[in-house]
C-alpha positions in Angstrom: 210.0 -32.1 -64.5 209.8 -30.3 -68.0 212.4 -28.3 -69.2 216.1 -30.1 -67.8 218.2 -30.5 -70.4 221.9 -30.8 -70.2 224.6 -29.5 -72.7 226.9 -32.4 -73.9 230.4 -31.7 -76.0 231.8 -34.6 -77.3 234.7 -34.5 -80.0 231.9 -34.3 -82.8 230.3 -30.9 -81.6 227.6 -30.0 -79.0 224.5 -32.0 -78.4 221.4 -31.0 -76.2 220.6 -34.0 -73.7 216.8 -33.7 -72.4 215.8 -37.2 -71.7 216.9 -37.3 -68.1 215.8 -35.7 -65.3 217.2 -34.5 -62.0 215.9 -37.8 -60.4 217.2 -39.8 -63.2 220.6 -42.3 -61.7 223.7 -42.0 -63.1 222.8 -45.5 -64.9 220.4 -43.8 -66.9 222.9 -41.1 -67.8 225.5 -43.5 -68.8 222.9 -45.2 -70.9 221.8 -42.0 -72.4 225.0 -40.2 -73.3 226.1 -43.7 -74.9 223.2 -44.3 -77.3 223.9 -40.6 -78.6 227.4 -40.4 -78.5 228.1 -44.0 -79.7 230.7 -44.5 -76.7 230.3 -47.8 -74.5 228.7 -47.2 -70.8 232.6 -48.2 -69.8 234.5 -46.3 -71.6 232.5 -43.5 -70.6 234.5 -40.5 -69.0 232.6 -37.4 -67.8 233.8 -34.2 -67.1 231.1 -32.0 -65.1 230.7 -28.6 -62.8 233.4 -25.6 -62.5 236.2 -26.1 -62.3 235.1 -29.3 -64.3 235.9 -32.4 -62.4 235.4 -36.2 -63.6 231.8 -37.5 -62.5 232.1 -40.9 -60.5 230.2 -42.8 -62.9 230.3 -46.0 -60.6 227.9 -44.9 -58.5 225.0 -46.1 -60.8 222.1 -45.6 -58.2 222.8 -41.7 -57.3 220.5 -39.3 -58.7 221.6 -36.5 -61.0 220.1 -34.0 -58.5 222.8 -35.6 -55.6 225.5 -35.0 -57.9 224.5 -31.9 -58.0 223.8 -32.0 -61.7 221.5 -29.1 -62.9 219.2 -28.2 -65.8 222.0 -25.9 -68.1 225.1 -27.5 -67.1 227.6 -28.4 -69.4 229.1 -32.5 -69.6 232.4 -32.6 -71.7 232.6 -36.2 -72.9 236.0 -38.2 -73.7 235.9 -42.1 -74.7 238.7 -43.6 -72.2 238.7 -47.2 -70.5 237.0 -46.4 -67.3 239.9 -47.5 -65.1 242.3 -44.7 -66.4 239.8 -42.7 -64.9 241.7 -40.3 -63.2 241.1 -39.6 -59.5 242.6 -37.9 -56.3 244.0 -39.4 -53.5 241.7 -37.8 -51.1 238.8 -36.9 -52.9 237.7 -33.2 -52.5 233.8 -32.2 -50.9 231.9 -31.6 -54.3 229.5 -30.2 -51.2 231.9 -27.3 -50.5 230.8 -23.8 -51.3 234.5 -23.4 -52.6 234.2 -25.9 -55.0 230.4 -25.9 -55.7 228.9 -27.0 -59.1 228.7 -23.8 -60.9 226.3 -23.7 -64.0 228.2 -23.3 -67.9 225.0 -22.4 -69.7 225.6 -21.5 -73.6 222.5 -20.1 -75.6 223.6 -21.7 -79.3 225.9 -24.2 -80.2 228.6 -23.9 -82.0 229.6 -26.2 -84.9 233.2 -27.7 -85.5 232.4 -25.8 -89.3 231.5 -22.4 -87.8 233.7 -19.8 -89.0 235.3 -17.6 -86.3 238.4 -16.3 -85.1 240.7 -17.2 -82.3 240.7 -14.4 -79.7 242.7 -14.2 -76.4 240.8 -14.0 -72.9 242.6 -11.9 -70.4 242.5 -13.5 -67.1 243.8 -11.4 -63.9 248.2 -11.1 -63.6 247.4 -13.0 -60.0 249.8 -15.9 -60.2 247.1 -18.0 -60.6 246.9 -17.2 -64.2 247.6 -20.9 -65.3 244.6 -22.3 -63.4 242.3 -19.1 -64.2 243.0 -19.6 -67.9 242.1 -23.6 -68.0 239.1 -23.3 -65.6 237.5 -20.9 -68.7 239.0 -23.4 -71.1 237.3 -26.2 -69.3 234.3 -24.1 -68.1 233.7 -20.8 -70.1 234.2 -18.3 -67.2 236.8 -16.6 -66.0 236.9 -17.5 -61.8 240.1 -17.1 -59.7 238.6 -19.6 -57.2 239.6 -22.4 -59.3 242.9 -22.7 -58.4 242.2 -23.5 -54.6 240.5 -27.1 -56.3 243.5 -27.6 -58.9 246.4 -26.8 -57.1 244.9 -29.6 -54.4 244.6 -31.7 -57.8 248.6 -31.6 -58.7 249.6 -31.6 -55.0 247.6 -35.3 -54.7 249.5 -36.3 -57.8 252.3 -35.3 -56.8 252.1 -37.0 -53.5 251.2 -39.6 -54.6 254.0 -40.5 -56.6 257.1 -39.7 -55.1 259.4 -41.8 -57.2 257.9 -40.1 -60.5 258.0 -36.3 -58.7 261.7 -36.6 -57.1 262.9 -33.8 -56.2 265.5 -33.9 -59.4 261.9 -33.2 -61.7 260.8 -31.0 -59.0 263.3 -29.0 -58.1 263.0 -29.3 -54.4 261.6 -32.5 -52.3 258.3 -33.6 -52.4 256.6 -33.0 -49.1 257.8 -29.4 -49.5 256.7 -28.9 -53.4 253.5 -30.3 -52.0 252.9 -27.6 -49.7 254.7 -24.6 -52.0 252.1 -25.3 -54.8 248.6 -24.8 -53.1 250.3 -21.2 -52.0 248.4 -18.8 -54.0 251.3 -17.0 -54.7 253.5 -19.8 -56.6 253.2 -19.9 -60.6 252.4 -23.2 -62.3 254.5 -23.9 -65.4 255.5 -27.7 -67.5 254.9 -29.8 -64.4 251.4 -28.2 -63.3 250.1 -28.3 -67.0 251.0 -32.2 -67.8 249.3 -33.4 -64.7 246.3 -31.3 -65.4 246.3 -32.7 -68.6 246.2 -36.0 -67.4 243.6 -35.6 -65.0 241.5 -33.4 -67.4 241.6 -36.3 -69.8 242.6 -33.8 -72.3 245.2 -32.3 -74.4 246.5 -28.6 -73.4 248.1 -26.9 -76.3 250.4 -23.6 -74.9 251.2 -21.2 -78.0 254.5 -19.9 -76.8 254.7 -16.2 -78.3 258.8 -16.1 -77.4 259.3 -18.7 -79.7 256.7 -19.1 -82.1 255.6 -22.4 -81.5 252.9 -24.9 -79.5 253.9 -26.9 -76.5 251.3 -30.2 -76.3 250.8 -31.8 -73.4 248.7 -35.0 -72.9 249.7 -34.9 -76.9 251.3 -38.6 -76.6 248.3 -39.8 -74.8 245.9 -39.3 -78.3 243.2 -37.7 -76.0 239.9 -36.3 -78.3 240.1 -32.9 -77.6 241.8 -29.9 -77.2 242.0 -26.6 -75.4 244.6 -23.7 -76.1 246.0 -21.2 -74.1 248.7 -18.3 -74.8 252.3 -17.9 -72.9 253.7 -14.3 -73.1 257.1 -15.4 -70.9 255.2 -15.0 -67.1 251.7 -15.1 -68.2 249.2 -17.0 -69.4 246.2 -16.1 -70.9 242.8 -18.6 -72.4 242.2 -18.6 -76.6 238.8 -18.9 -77.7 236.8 -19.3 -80.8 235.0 -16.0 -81.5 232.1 -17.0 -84.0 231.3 -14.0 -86.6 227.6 -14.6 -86.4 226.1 -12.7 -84.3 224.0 -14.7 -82.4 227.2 -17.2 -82.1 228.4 -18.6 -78.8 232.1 -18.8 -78.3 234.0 -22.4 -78.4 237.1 -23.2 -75.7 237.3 -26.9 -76.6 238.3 -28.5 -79.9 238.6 -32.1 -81.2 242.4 -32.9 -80.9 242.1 -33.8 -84.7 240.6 -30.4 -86.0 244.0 -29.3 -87.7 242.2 -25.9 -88.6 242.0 -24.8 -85.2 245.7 -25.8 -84.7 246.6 -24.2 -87.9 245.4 -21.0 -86.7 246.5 -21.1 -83.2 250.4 -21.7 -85.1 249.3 -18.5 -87.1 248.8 -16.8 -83.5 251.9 -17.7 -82.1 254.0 -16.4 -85.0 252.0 -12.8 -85.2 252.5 -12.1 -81.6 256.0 -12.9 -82.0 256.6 -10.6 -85.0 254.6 -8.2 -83.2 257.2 -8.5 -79.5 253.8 -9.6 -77.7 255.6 -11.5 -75.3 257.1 -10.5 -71.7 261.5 -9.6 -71.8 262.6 -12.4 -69.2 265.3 -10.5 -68.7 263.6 -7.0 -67.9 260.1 -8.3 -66.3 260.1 -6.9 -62.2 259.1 -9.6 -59.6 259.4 -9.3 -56.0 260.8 -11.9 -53.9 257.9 -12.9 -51.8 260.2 -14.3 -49.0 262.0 -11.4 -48.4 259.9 -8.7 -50.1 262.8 -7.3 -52.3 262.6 -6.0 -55.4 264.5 -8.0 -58.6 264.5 -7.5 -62.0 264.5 -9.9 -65.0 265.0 -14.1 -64.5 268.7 -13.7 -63.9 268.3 -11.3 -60.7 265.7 -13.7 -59.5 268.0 -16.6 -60.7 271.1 -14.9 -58.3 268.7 -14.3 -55.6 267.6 -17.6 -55.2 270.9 -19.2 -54.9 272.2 -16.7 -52.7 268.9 -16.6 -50.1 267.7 -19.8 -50.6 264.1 -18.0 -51.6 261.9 -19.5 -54.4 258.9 -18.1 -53.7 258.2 -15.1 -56.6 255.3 -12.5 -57.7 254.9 -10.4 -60.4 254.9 -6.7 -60.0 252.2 -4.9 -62.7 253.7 -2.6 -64.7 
């Protein structure tokens, strides 16, 4: 079949792949992405589809067409020893229309030497903002589906570690942290974004506009690339690269080494706190989501908490 090609990123920049097709096996993938990115078939780890999700690359005799692999789509590409590959307990339907492969097709690459700017993507003020923000990251589009798929994701982890995720880390015991975070109504914060990390085989830098600085995580695991997002006090948001040509597409994921990209992002964080583009903890309205009353700022919801025993919180648009 003329005309498949698939988009690879790997820590060097973008490639175009067009010697497979959708009959080709998932050998002749491996074979193909390691003769142009230089990575051994094994070490091979393949992030694919939206929300992006590692492709089992032992199954050497499926086709690309059964992995639901298709002409356009985008394959982010780390080097990792294949048995740190990291996987779910209970492995989620690629099959369901919920969690279907969803095409990331980009016109033009863009070059690690491209000039740009780093822009901020507003995602929707859902409570799901975390999980919007690093499936357009991971996947270029903004889709509040996504966090169905990864709040399952951290809920396995979680689960499957109890002595890790006590309830000390947790704040409350595992079975019921389990079944409070794939409500669509509860935020995701420090815990949500290492695991994530982890299982993203990536590093997620947070720019913290209170305080001016970036919160790494996955930094200690020397992963080869990067996304960003922003952190106003409540909500988070996606950065991007913003090329000034024209005919530029935009770039959400960065080689963990490119210090530029982290220089400006350091740049961003200081600005927007100059500039008071963060959220007043103390003055921000939620409303308690058990209950349905009304609270102002972190120490009303704070007081509330330990007097109801609610933990469950929304935010209320201003």
């Amino acid at each position: 079949m003329a005309g498949f090609a698939l988009r690879v990123k790997t820590k060097n920049g973008q490639i175009v792949l067009n010697t497979v097709q959708p009959s080709s096996t998932i050998y002749t993938l491996k074979e193909e992405l390691s003769n142009i990115t230089k990575i051994s078939p094994n070490n091979l780890h393949v992030l694919y589809g939206f929300p992006p999700k590692p492709l089992d690359l032992s199954i050497e005799d499926k086709t690309l067409e059964s992995r639901n692999i298709h002409s356009g789509d985008t394959l982010i590409i780390e080097e990792k020893p294949s048995q740190s590959i990291p996987t779910t307990a209970n492995p989620i339907d690629e099959n369901q229309p919920s969690n279907e492969v969803r095409r990331h097709i980009t016109e033009n690459s863009v070059g690690l030497e491209s000039p740009g700017i780093l822009l901020k993507k507003v995602v929707p003020a859902d409570n799901s903002c975390l999980f919007t923000s690093i499936g357009f990251v991971l996947g270029g589009k903004v889709d509040v589906t996504c966090g169905t798929y990864m709040r399952q994701i951290i809920a396995e982890a979680v689960a499957g570690d109890a002595d890790c995720y006590n309830e000390a880390i947790l704040g409350r015991p595992n079975d019921d942290y389990c079944k409070w975070i794939q409500r669509p109504e509860s935020w995701g914060g420090a815990i949500e974004l290492a695991i994530l990390s982890k299982f993203y085989g990536m590093e997620i830098a947070v720019v913290d506009t209170i305080n001016a600085i970036i919160n790494k995580f996955g930094e200690d695991q020397m992963y080869d690339h990067r996304v960003f997002l922003i952190f106003d006090g409540i909500h988070y948001d996606p950065l991007y690269l913003e090329p000034f040509q024209d005919n530029g597409s935009i770039q959400t994921v960065f080689p963990r080494t490119d210090d530029k990209i982290l220089r400006e992002a350091e740049t961003l964080a200081m600005e927007a706190q100059t500039s008071r583009q963060f959220t007043d903890v103390n003055k921000f309205s939620l409303r308690c989501l058990d209950c349905g009353v009304y609270l102002k700022g972190q120490t009303e919801a704070v007081g509330h908490a330990k007097d109801t025993g609610h933990s469950n919180f929304g935010e209320v648009n201003s």
